[in-house]
C-alpha positions as protocol buffer text, in pm:
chain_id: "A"
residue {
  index: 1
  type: UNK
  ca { x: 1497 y: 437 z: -2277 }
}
residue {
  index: 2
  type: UNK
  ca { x: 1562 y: 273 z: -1928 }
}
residue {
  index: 3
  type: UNK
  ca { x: 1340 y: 1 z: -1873 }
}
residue {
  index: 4
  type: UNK
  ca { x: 1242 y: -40 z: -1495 }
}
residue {
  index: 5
  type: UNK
  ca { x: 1163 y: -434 z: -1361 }
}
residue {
  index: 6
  type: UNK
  ca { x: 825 y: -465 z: -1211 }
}
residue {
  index: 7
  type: UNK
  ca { x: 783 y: -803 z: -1211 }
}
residue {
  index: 8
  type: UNK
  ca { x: 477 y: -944 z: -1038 }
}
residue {
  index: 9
  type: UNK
  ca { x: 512 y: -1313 z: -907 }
}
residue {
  index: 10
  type: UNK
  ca { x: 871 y: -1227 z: -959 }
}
residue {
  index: 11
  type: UNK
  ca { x: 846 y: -1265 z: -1322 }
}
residue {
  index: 12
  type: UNK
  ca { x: 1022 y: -1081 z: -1624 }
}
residue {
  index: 13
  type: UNK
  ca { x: 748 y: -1083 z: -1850 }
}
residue {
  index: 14
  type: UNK
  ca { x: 568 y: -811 z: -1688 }
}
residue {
  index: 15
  type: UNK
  ca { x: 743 y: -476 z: -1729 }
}
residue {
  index: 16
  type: UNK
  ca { x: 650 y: -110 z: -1671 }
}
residue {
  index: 17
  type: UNK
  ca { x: 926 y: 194 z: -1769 }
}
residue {
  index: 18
  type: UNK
  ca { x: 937 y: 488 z: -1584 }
}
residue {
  index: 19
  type: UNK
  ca { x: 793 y: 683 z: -1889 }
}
residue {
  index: 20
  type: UNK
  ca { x: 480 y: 442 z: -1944 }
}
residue {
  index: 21
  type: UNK
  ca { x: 432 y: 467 z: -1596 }
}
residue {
  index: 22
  type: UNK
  ca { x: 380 y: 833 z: -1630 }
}
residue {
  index: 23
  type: UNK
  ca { x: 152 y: 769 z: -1902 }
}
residue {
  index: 24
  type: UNK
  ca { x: -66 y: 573 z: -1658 }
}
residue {
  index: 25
  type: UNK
  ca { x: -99 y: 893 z: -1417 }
}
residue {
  index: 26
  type: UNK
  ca { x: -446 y: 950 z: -1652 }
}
residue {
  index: 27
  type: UNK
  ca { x: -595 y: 587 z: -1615 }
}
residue {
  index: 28
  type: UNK
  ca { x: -749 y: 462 z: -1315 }
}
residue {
  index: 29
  type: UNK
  ca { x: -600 y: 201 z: -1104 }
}
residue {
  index: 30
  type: UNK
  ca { x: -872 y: -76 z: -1256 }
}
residue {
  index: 31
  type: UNK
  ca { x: -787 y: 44 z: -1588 }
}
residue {
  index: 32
  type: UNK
  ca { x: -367 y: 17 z: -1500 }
}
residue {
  index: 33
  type: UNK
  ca { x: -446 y: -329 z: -1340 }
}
residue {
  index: 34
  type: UNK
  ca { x: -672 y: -461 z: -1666 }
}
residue {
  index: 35
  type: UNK
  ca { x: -336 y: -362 z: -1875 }
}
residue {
  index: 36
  type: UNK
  ca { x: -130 y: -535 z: -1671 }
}
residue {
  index: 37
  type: UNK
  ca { x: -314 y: -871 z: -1598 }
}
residue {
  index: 38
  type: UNK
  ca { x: -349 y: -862 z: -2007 }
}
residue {
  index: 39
  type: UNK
  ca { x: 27 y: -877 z: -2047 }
}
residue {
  index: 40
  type: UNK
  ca { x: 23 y: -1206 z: -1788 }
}
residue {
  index: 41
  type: UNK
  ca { x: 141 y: -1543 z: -1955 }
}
residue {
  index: 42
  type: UNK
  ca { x: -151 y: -1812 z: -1908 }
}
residue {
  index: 43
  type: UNK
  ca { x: 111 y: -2004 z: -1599 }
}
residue {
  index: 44
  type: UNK
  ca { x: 148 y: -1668 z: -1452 }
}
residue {
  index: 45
  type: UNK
  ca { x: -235 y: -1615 z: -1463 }
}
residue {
  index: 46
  type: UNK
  ca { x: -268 y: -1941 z: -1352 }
}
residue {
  index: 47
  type: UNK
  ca { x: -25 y: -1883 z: -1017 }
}
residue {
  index: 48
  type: UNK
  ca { x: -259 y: -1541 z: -969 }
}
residue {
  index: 49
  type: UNK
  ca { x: -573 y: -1676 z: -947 }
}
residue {
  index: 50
  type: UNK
  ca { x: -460 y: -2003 z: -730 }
}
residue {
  index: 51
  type: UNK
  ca { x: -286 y: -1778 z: -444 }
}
residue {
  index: 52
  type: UNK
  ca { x: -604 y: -1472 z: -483 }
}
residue {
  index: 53
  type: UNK
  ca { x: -876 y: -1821 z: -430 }
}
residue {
  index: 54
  type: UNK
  ca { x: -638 y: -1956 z: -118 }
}
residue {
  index: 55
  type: UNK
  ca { x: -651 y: -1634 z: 1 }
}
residue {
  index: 56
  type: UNK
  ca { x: -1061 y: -1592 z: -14 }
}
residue {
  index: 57
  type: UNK
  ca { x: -1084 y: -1979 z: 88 }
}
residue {
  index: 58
  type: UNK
  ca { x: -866 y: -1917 z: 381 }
}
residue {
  index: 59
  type: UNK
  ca { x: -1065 y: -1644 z: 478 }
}
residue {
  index: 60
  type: UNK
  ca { x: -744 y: -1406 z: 582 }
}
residue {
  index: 61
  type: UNK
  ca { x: -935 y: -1072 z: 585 }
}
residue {
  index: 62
  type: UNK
  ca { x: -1172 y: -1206 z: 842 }
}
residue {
  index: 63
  type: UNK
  ca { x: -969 y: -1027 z: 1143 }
}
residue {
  index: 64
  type: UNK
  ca { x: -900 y: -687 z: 981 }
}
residue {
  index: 65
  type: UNK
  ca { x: -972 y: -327 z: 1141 }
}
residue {
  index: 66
  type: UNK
  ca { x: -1282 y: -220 z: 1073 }
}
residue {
  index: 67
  type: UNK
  ca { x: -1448 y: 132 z: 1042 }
}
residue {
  index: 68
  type: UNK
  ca { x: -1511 y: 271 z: 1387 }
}
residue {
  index: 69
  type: UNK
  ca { x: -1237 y: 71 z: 1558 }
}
residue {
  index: 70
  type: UNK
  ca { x: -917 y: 232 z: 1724 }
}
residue {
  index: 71
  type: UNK
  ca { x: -610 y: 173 z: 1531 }
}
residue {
  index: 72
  type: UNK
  ca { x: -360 y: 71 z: 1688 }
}
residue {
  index: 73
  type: UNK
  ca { x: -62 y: 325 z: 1715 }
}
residue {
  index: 74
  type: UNK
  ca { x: 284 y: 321 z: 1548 }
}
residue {
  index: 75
  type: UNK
  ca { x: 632 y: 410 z: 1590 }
}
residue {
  index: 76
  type: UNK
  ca { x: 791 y: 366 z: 1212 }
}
residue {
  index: 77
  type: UNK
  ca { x: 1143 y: 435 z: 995 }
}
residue {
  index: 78
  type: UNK
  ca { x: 1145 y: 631 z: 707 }
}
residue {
  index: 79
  type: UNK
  ca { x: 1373 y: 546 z: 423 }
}
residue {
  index: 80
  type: UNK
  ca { x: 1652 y: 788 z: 607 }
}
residue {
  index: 81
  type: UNK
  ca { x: 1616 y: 615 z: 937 }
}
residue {
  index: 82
  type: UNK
  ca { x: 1339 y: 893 z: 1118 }
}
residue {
  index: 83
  type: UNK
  ca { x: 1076 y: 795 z: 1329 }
}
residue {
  index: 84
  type: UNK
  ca { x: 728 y: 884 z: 1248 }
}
residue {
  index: 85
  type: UNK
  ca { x: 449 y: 832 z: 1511 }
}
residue {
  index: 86
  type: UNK
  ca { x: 86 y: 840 z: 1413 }
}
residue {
  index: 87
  type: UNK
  ca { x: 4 y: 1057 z: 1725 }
}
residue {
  index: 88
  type: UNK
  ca { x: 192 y: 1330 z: 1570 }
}
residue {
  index: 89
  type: UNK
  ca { x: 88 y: 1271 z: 1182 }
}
residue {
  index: 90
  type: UNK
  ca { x: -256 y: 1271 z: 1326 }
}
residue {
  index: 91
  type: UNK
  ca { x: -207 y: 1594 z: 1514 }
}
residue {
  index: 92
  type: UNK
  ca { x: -345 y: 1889 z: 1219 }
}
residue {
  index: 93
  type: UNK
  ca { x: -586 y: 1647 z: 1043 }
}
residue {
  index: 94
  type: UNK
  ca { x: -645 y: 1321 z: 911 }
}
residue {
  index: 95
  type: UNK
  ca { x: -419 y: 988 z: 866 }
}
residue {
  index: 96
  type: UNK
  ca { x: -408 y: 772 z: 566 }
}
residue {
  index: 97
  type: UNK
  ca { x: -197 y: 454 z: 605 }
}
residue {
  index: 98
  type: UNK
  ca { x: -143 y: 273 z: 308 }
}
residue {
  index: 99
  type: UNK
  ca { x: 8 y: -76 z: 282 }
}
residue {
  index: 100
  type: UNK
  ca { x: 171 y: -252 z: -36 }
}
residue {
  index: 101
  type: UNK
  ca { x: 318 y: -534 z: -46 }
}
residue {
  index: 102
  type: UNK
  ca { x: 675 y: -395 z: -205 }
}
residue {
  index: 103
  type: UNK
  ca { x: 824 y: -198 z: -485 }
}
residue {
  index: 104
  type: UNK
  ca { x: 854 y: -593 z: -694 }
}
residue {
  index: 105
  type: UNK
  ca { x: 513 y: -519 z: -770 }
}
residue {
  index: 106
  type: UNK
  ca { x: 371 y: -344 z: -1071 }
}
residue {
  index: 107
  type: UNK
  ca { x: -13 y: -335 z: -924 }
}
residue {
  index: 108
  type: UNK
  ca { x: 192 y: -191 z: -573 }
}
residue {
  index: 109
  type: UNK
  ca { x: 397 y: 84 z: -781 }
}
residue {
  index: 110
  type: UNK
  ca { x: 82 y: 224 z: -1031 }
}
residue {
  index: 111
  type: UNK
  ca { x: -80 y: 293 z: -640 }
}
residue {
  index: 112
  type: UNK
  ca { x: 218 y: 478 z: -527 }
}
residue {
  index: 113
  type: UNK
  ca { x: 248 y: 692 z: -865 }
}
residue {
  index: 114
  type: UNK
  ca { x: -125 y: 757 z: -854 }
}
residue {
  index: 115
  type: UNK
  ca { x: -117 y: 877 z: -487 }
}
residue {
  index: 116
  type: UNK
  ca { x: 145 y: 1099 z: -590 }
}
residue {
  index: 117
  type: UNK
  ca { x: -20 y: 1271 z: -838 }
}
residue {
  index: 118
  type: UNK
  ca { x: -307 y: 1357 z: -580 }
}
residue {
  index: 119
  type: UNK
  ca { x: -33 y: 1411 z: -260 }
}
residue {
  index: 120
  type: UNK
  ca { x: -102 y: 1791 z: -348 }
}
residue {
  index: 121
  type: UNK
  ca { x: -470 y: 1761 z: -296 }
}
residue {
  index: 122
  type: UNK
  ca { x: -374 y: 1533 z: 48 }
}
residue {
  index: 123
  type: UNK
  ca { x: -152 y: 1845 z: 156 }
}
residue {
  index: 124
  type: UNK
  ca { x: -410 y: 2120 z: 114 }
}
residue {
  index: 125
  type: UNK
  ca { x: -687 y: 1925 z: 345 }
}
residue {
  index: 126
  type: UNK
  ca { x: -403 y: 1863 z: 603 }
}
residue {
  index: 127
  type: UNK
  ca { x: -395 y: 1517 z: 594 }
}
residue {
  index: 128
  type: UNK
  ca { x: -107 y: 1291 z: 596 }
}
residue {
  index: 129
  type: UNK
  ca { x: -59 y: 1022 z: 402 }
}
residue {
  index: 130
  type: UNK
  ca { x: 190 y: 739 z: 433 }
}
residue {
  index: 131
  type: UNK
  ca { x: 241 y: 441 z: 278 }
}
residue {
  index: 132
  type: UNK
  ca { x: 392 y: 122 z: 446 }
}
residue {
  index: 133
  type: UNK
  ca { x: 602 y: -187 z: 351 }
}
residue {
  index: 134
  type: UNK
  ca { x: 768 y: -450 z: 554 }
}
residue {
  index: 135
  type: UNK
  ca { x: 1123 y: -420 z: 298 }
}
residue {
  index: 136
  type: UNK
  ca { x: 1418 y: -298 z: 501 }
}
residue {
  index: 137
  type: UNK
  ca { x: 1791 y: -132 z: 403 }
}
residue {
  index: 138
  type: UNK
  ca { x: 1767 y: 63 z: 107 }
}
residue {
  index: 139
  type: UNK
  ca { x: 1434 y: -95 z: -65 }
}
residue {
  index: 140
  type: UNK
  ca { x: 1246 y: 172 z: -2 }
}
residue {
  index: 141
  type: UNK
  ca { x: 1489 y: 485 z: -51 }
}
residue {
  index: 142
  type: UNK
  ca { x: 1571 y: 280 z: -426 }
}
residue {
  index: 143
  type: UNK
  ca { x: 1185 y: 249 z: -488 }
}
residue {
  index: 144
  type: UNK
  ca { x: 1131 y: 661 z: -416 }
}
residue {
  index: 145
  type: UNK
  ca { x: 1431 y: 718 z: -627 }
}
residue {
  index: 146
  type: UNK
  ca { x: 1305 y: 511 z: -916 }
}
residue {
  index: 147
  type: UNK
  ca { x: 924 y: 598 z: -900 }
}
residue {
  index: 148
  type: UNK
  ca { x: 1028 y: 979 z: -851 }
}
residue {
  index: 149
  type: UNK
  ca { x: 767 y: 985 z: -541 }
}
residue {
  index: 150
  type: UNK
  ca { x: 766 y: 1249 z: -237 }
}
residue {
  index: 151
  type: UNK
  ca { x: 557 y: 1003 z: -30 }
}
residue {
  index: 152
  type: UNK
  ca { x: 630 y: 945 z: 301 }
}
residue {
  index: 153
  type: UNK
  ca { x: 710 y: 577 z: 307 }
}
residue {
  index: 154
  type: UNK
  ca { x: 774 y: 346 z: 646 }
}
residue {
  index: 155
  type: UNK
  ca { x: 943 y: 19 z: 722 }
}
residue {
  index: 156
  type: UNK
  ca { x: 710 y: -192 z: 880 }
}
residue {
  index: 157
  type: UNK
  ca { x: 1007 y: -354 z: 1078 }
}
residue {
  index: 158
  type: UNK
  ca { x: 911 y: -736 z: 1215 }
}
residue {
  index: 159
  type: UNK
  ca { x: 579 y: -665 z: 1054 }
}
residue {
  index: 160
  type: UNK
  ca { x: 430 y: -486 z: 1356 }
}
residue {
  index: 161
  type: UNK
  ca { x: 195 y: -290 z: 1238 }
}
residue {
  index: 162
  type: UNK
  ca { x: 21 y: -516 z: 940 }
}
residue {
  index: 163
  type: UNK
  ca { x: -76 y: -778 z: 1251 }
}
residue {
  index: 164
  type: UNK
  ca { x: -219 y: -505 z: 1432 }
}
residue {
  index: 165
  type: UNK
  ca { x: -412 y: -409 z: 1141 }
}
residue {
  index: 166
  type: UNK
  ca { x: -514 y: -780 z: 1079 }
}
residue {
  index: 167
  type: UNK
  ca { x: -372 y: -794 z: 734 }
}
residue {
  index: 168
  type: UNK
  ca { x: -89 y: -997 z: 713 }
}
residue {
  index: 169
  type: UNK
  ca { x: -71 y: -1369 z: 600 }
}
residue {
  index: 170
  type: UNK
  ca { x: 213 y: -1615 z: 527 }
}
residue {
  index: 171
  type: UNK
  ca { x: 303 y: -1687 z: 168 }
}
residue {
  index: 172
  type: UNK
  ca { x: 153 y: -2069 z: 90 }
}
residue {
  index: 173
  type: UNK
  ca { x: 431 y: -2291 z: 14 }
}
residue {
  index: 174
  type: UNK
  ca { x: 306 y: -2323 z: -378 }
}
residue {
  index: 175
  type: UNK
  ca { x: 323 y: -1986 z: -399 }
}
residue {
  index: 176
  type: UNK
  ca { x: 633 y: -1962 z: -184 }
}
residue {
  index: 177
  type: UNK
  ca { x: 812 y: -2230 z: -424 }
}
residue {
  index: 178
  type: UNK
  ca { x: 700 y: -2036 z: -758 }
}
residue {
  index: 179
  type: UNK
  ca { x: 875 y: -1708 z: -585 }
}
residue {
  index: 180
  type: UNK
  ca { x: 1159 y: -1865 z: -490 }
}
residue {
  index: 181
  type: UNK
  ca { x: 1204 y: -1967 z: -860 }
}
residue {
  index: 182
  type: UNK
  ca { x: 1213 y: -1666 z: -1027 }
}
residue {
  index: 183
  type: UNK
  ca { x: 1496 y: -1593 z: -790 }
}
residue {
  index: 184
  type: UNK
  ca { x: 1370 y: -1355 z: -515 }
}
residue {
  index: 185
  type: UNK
  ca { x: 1362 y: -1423 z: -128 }
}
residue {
  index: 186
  type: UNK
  ca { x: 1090 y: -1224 z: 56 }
}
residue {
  index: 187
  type: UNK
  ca { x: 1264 y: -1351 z: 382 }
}
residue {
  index: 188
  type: UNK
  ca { x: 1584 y: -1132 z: 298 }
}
residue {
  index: 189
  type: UNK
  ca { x: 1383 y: -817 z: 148 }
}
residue {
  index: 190
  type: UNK
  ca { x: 1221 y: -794 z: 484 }
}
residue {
  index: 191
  type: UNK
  ca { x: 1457 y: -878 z: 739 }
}
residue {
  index: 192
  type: UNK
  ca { x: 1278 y: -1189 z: 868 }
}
residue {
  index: 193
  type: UNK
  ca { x: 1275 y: -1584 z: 833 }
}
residue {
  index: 194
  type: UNK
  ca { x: 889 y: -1532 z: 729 }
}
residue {
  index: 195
  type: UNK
  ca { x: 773 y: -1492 z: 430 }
}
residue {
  index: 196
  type: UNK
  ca { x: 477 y: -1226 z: 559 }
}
residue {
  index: 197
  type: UNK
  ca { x: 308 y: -1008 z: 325 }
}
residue {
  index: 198
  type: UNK
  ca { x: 33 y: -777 z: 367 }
}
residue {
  index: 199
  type: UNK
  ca { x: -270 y: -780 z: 198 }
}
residue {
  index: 200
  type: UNK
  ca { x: -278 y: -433 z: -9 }
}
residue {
  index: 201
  type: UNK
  ca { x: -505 y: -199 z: 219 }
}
residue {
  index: 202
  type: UNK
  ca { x: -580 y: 170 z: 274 }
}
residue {
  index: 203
  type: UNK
  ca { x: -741 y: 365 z: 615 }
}
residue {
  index: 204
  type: UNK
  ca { x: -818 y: 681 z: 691 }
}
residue {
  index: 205
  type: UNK
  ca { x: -812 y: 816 z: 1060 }
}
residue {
  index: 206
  type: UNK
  ca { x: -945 y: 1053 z: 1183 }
}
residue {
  index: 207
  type: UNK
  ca { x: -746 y: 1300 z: 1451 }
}
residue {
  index: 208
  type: UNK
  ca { x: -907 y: 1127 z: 1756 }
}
residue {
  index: 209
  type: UNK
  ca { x: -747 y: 761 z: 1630 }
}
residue {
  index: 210
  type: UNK
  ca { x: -1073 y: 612 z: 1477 }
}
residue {
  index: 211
  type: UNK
  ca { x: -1110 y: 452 z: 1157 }
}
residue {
  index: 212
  type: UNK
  ca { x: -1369 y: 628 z: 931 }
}
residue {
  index: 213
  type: UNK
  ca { x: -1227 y: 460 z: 583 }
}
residue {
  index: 214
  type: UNK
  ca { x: -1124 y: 107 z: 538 }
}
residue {
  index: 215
  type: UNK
  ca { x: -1053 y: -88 z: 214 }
}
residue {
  index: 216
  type: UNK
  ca { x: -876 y: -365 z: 222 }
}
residue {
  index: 217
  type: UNK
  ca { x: -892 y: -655 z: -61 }
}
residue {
  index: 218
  type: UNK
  ca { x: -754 y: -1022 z: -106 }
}
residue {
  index: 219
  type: UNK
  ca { x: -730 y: -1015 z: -482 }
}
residue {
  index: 220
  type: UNK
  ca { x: -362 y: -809 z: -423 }
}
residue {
  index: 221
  type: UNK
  ca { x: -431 y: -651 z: -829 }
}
residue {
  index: 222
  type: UNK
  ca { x: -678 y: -426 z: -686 }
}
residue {
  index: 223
  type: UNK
  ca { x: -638 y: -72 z: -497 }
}
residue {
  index: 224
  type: UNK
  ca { x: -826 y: 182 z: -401 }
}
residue {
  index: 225
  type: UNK
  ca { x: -865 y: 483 z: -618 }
}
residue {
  index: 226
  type: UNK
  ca { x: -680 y: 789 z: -519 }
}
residue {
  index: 227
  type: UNK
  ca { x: -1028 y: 990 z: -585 }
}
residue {
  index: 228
  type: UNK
  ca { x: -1239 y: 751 z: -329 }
}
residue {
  index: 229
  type: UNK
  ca { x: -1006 y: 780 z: -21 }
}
residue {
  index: 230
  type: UNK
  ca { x: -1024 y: 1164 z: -80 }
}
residue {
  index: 231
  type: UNK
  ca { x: -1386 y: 1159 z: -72 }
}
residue {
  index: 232
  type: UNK
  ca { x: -1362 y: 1043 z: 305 }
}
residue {
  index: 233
  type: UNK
  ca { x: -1066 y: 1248 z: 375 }
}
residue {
  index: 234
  type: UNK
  ca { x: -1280 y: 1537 z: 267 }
}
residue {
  index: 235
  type: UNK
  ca { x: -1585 y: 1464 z: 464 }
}
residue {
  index: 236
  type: UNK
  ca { x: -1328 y: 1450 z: 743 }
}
residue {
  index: 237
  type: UNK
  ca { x: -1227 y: 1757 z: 685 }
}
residue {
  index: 238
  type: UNK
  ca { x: -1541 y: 1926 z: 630 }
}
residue {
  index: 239
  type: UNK
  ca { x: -1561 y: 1770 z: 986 }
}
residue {
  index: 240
  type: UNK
  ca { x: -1327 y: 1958 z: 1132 }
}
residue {
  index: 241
  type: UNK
  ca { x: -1424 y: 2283 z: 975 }
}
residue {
  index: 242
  type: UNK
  ca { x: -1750 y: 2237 z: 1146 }
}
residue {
  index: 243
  type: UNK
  ca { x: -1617 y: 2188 z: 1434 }
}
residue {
  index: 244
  type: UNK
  ca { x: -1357 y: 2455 z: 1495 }
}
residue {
  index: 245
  type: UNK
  ca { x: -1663 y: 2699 z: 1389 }
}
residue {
  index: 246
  type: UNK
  ca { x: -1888 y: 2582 z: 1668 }
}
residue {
  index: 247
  type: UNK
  ca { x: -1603 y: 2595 z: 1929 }
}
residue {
  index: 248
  type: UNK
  ca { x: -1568 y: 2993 z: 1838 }
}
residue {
  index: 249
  type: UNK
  ca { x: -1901 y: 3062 z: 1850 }
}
């Protein structure tokens, strides 16, 4: 059996094969993320909880979109190089815009398997979901590859959209030195001399550009459930059904 890295905070302990990770297709996210913070040593729990209680002290969600504000347009690469704008992925229904920090991390890949396992259910109400990342070159194409996903996943080049969104914040140096020593450099994976990662969130737009969902949460081990941001997606929907009608009538 081929055993894929996941390590979060960069470290080997925590690993997640490609099988397992099918496995966890019929768990919630809270019940994926309980699994893995169990498998944490007690200095890796330790170097969780420090960087999750900067990021509350420092208050770094304080500036992030909120439901019924605009958000902001993009222009973004897929893994093959093509531009997607969110005019056009907005143009039959709704948006959701999902950002993970990168495919390093297990709490970041059980999202990205979970949303594909509802993509299906996305399709058939017309919305269009993508997921975004500020790693570069072939991160992401090696991450779909891996994960066997169908997702349509964008380069947040120079980090772009995450400050427009309110959600990015630069890695602590304590937390920046216990990275560096497991060996990775965030500074390389995303093309920049920052080390800028987002906070995990998830949106839904509607087709006129307003937010109608919004999660977004410091403590990075926790995601929204696939199941809650179709519940919005659906009312949105419903929405537009409604409307079309009353335009014929």
């Amino acid at each position: 059996m081929t055993t894929q890295q996941c390590p979060f905070f960069e470290m080997p302990g925590v690993q997640m094969s490609v099988e397992s990770m099918s496995d966890h297709l019929t768990k919630t996210l809270d019940q994926v993320r309980n699994e893995l913070l169990a498998g944490l040593s007690d200095t890796d729990r330790e170097a969780y909880i420090r960087l999750v209680e900067w990021l509350r002290k420092t208050n770094v969600a304080s500036r992030v979109l909120q439901v019924g504000d605009t958000a902001p347009d993009l222009l973004l690469p897929d893994e093959r190089g093509r531009l997607h704008s969110s005019e056009h992925l907005r143009r039959e229904g709704p948006l959701v815009v999902s950002f993970y920090r990168g495919g390093w991390c297990p709490f970041c890949n059980a999202e990205l398997r979970a949303l594909q396992a509802v993509k299906a259910e996305f399709d058939s109400l017309k919305a269009n979901l993508v997921v975004l990342s500020p790693e570069i070159r072939d991160l992401p194409r090696q991450l779909k590859r891996q994960l066997n996903l169908d997702l349509t996943m964008l380069a947040d080049v120079d980090h772009g959209v995450a400050i427009s969104y309110g959600i990015l914040f630069r890695v602590p140096d304590e937390a920046k030195a216990h990275y560096a020593g497991q060996g990775y450099d965030f500074g390389h994976r995303h093309g920049s001399t920052e080390w800028m990662p987002p906070i995990p969130a998830t949106y839904v737009i509607d087709q006129g550009g307003v937010v109608r969902g919004a999660f977004v949460e410091p403590d990075f081990t926790i995601h929204q459930e696939p199941s809650d941001i179709l519940v919005t997606v659906r009312q949105l929907a419903g929405s537009q059904v409604e409307d079309a009608s009353a335009s014929n009538e």
